[in-house]
Structures are given as structure tokens and as C-alpha cells.
N, C-alpha and C positions, 0 to 999 in steps of 0.2 A: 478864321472862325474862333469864339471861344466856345470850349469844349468842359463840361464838368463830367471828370470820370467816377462810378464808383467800382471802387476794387479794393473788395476784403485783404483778399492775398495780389500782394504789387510788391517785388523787391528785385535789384539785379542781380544774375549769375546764381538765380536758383533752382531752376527750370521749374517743368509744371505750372499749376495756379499762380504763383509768384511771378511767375515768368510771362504767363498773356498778359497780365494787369501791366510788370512792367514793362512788355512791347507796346502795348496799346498807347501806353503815355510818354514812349521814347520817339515812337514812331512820329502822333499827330502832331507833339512838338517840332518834330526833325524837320516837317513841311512847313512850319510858318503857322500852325496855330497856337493859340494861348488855350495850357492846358492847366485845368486843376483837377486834383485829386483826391478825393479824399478816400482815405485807408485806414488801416490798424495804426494804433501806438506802439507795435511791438514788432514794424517794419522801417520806423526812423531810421533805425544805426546804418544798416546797412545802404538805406535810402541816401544816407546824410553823408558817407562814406565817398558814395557814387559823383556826390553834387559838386565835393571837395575838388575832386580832379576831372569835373567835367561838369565846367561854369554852361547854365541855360537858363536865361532871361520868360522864357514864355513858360515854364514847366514849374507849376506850384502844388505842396502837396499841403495837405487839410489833413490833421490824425487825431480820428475819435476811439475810445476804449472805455468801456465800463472799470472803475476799481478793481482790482485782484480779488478784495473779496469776494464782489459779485460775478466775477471769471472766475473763480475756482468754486463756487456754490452749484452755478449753472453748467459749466465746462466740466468740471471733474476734472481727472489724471489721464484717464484713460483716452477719450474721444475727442480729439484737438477741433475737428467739424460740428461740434455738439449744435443740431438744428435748431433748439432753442436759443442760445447765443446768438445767433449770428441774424435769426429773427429779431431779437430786441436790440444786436447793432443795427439792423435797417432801421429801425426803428429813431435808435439814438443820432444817425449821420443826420435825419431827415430837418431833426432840429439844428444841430452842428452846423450844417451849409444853407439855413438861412439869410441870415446875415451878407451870406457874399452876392446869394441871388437880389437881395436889395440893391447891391452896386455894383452888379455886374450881368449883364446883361449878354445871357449865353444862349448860343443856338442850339444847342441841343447838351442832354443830358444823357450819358453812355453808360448802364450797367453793364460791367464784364467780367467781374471776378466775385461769387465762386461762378464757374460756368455749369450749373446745373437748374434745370428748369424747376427742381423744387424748392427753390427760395425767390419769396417775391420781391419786390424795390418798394417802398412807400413814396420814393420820387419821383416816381408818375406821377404823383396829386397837385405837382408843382406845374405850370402856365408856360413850360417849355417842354419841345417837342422831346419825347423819350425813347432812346433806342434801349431794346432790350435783347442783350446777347454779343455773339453767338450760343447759345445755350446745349447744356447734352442732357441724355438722363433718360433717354426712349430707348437706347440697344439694350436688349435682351442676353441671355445664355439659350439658343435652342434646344427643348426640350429633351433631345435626343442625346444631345453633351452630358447631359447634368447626372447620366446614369451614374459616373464612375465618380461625382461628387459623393462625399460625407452626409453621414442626414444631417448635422449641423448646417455643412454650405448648401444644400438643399433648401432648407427651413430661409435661411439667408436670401437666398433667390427669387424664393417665394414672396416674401415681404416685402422685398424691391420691385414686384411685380404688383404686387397691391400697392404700394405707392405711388407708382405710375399710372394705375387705376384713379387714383386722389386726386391728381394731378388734374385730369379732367372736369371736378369737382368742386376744385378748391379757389373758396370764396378770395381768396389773398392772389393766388394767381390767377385766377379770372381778371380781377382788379387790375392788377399789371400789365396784362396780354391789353385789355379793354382800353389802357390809357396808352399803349405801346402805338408812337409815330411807325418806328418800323419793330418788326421779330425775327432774329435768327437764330437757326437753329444747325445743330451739327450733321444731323442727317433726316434720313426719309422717318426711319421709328420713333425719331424724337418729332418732328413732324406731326406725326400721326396720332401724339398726343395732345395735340392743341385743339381744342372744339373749331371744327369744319368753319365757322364766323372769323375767326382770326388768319385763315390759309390766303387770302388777298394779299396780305399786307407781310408776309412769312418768306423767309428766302435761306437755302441750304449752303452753308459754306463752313469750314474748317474752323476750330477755335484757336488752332494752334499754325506757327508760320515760323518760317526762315529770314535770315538777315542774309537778303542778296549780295549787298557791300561785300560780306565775307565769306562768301559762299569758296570752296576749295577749288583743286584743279584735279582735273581725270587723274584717278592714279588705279594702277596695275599692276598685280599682283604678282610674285615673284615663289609665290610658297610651293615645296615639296610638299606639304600635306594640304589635304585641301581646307580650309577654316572657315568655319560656322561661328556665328556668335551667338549667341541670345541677350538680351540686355530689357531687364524689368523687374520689377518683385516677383518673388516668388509666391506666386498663389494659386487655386484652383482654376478662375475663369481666364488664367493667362495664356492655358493651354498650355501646360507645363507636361502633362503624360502624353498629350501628342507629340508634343518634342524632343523628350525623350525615347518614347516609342519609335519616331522618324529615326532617328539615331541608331539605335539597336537596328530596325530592317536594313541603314544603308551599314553599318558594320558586319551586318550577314552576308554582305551581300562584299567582302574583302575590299572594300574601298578605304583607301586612306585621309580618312577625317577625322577630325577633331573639333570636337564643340567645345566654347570658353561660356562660361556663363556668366555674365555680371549682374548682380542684383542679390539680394538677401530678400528671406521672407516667411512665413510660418510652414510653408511647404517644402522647407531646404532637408529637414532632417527624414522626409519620407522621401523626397528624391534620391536622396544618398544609397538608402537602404535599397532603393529599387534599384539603382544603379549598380549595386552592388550580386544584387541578386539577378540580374542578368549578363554580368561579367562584363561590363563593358567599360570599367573605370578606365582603362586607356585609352579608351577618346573622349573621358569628361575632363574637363578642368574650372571647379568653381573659383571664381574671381573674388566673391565681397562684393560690396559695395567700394566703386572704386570713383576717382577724382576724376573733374571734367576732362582732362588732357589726358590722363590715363584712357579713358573712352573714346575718345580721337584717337589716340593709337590702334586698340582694339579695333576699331573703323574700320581705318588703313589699310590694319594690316590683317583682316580678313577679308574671305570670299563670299560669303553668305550671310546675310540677318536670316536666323528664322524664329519667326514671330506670330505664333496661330494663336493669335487671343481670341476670346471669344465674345465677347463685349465691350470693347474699348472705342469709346467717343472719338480719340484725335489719333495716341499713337507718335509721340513725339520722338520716340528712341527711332519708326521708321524715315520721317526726315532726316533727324540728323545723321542716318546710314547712308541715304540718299545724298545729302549735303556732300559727302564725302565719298563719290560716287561709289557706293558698297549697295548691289542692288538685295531686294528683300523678298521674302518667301512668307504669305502672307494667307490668311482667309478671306473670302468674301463678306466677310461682316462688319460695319460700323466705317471711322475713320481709316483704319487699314484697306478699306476697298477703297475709297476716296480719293488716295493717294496714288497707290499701285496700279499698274495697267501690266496687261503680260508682254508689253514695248518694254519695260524696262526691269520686270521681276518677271516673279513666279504669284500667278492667285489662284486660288482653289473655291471652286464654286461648291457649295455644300448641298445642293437640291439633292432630295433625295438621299443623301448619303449619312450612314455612320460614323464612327469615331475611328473605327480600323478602316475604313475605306477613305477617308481622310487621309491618316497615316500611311496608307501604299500608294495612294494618288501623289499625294508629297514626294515622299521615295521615288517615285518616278520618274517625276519630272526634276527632282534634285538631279539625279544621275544622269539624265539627259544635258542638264547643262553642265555638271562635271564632266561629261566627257566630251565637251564643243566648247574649246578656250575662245573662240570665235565669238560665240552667243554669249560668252560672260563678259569678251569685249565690248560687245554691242548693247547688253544690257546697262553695263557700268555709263555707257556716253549717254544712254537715253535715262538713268535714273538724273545723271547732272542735269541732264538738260530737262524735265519733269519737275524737280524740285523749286525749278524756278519759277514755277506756276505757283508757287504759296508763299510766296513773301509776305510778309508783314505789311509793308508799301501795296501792294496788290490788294492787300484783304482790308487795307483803309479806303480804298478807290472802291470796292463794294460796298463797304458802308456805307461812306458820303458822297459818292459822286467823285467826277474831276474837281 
């Protein structure tokens, strides 16, 4: 087949947006089709870096970019996503890949990067079939969470809640839905924002996947102390005070753990303080922002992901714990449900429940499997073998068929 992708952010070895754009275009390549691409001008280097030491005949990339001036007038300093940008790049690719649709004659057209249902394609309007997605942008924060939010991240919340309101509304993504051969989407909530006309042709799967080829081998934990990791920015909807909180109940409670934490983020310097104010700095230990292989150790050579976010589409940090069979402690919400099953983790259903009843239900079941090396055995074989269910290869055979 040839295949034209569009993917804003597509570069290798950077995870996140970067990262599905460039699976998406490593992948359909790897099978035997002709893939083009087009992307940012400000993802060459790294692209070009990649092509150097790994010669591919069928994998072309297209790179469109407004002038700097009109990027820093539109973009600003601050907001690198600026939605008007990235509007008027739909805009710009749409003329940009003319020229090749004249000589080239593709079966379908793939938007995938950014993967949020609030930016349309204008390459729908082009006479080949259009995939649009896998797309996120429907999970919520339950109303019941957001108590022990800021009224700043309150106010935040809210807004993203009315623009998923928009969403429904909006003349640009109707347009797109409307021309979309197929739509996918990352879950049920995101789902649920699509006008009820478009759910025929709509199908729920992952945005994010694993490279099988390299997938680890069982490994098993050797540690005197039992070890938790956490690994993601630090922010409010990450469910950073439940995890902490988790932490303090199982240190009440004289067990031997230690949380690592890896990730920076504007909620580092009140985690501190709280940390601080509950005495529990001996079983924190913040990381930084740490290197890819630095994080595979981390993996390793922990016993526990835990991970209660409370809105997150994909949840990449729980594959790659899984990849490495480190199973995870997770919520019933978004992509982290998707993944997890309680075969190979820990998941907490939230019906009905608060934010401390969360936190003891966690507690609970943490200590149940600290104290059964059995079920962490049995956990670790069933997260490998799970994991294998989201390849990158897998999630191309749901897009296009065999």
C-alpha cells in the first residue's frame, strides 16, 4: 500500500507524540508499504540522524513549517501546542502534499500526531480514503477528585470540559469526522464525544504500543526493600496526593518501602513540603527527570509502578513497566484501565468512592501483594505476557486489515 501520514510530532527515541508518529511510520514501512510523511521542519535532525544508520527505501518524509516569525508571533515562548498554530499548519501540509497526491497515487491518508480529537485535518477534502486517529481528549478528572485541586487547576478542568463540549459543535471537526473512511478513538469518553452519526464507522483501541521485536525477558526481584516507583510529571491530575498519601498509610503500617520517583513538574516543591510534613522522607526518593536506560533500570529493578492518574488517554510509562515485566497499580480510568487487568496488576475501581477511600483500598491491596512473593511472581509473567497484546504490528493489523 502506499500510505500518506500526517504527524505534527514524528521523531525517534523521544517518546510521547513524537513517539506514535514515529512508530506509525517505522512500523507500516517495516511491513512492505511506501510510507510518506509529512511533519514539522523542526523534527529533520533528529529524523535525518535516524535514516543515516538505518538505510529504508519505502519511508519518505515531506517537512512543512511556517517562518520563525510567524512561529514565534502565533506560538509564543510559553505554549509549544499553541492551537492556533498547529491549525494553520493543517492548513499549510494541505497545500504542501499536493503535488505528491498528483503522482502518487495513495490508499489512504493517516492522521496521527497530535493524537487529540481537538485539531481537525483539512486532508479529508482530498479523493482518498481518510483515517482519522487513534484520537484522545474525552477522559475527564471525576468531579469528586478535583476537591483537593487549586482553584487555578479547578478553573483548568473546567475549561477542558467545555471544550470537549465544542467538540461536539465544531464546524472543523464535524468536517473531518464527516470525511473520515474510518475514526478511532482512545476510549469510551472520547467515544462519547463524537455526534452518535459517526459511532458506525468509530473503533476504540490504544494510541500508544510496544515494539514486540524488543520486548525483555521475566525478571525477578531480588530487593530487601520492597520498591515502588512512580514515573511521570508531576502534576495535579497525575494523582500525585494519592500517591503520596498511598505511601504514608503503607509506612504506618511498618512495611518496608521505598518510593523512587522519576519525573519533574510544577507540583514537585508542594510534594516536598508535604512529604516533609508527614515524616516520611525515608521512603521518598526524587529522581529528576532521568535518561531512557536510566528508566529501564528503574523498571528492573523495582517491584511496583504506581500510577493513579486520573485522566490519562494512553499511559506510556505503564507499558513500558509492563514491557519489563514490572506489573502496575493503577485506576479504573482512561488508558490505564485498558491496559491493566487485575491477571497482571492491581486496578481500582472508583464507583462510588472518594479520594481517601481510594488511598486505603490501594493500601490494601499493595500489602496483600507484598506480602504473597507468589502473586508478584505471577503477576510479573502475566504483565509480559499482556503487554504483548499492544504492539505497534497489532495496532497496524487494526487499522488496515491483514
Amino acid at each position: 500500500m502506499k500510505i500518506l501520514l500526517s504527524a505534527y510530532a514524528c521523531e525517534p527515541k523521544k517518546g510521547s507524540e513524537p513517539e506514535v508518529g514515529w512508530q506509525w511510520a517505522l512500523t507500516l514501512s517495516k511491513k512492505g508499504n511506501h510510507v510518506y510523511v509529512v511533519t514539522r521542519k523542526n523534527n529533520k535532525k533528529n529524523i535525518d540522524s535516524y535514516l543515516k544508520n538505518n538505510k529504508t527505501s519505502n519511508l519518505h518524509f515531506i517537512y512543512f513549517d511556517y517562518p520563525n516569525w510567524i512561529l514565534k508571533i502565533v506560538k509564543g515562548k510559553a505554549n509549544s501546542k499553541a492551537y492556533l498554530y498547529i491549525l494553520l499548519w493543517q492548513i499549510g501540509i494541505y497545500f504542501t502534499v499536493k503535488p505528491y497526491l498528483k503522482k502518487i497515487k495513495f490508499d489512504f491518508i493517516h492522521h496521527v500526531t497530535f493524537v487529540s480529537l481537538r485539531f481537525p485535518s483539512f486532508l479529508c477534502l482530498y479523493n482518498v480514503p481518510f483515517i482519522y486517529g487513534p484520537l484522545a481528549g474525552g477522559e475527564i478528572v471525576p468531579y469528586v477528585f478535583r476537591k483537593s485541586f487549586s482553584f487555578k487547576e479547578k478553573i483548568n478542568e473546567f475549561l477542558r470540559d467545555l471544550s470537549n463540549l465544542y467538540i461536539k459543535i465544531s464546524p472543523l471537526i464535524n468536517l473531518t469526522l464527516l470525511r473520515s473512511h474510518k475514526i478511532f478513538v482512545t476510549s469510551q469518553e472520547t467515544m462519547n464525544l463524537l455526534p452518535k452519526k459517526y459511532h458506525h464507522k468509530t473503533n476504540i483501541i490504544l494510541a500508544i504500543g510496544i515494539d514486540n521485536s524488543k520486548i525483555s525477558k521475566l525478571n525477578y526481584s531480588n530487593n530487601k526493600i520492597f520498591k515502588i516507583c512512580f514515573v511521570g510529571n508531576l502534576l495535579h491530575w497525575k494523582g500525585v496526593f494519592i500517591l503520596i498519601n498511598t505511601i504514608l498509610k503503607l509506612a504506618e503500617k511498618n512495611l518496608n518501602i521505598h518510593l523512587n520517583i522519576a519525573g519533574d513538574g510544577p507540583k514537585k516543591l508542594e510534594l516536598i513540603k508535604m512529604i516533609k510534613k508527614l515524616n516520611i522522607g525515608n521512603h521518598v526518593t526524587f529522581l529528576g527527570k532521568i535518561k531512557k536506560d536510566q528508566l529501564n533500570d528503574l523498571y528492573r529493578n523495582s517491584d511496583l509502578l504506581l500510577y493513579p492518574s486520573l485522566r490519562d488517554s494512553g499511559a506510556t510509562v505503564v507499558l513500558e513497566a509492563m514491557f519489563h515485566s514490572l506489573p502496575a497499580a493503577v485506576l479504573n480510568l482512561g488508558g490505564p484501565s485498558r491496559i491493566v487487568n487485575n491477571k497482571c496488576g492491581i486496578k481500582i475501581n472508583l464507583s462510588q468512592k472518594n479520594e481517601d477511600e481510594v488511598v486505603l483500598e490501594l493500601t490494601r491491596k499493595i500489602i496483600k501483594f507484598i506480602k504473597n512473593p507468589n502473586t508478584q511472581k505471577i503477576k510479573r509473567k502475566e504483565s509480559l505476557r499482556r503487554v504483548k497484546k499492544f504492539s505497534w504490528y497489532k495496532k497496524m493489523i487494526d487499522v488496515y486489515g491483514e
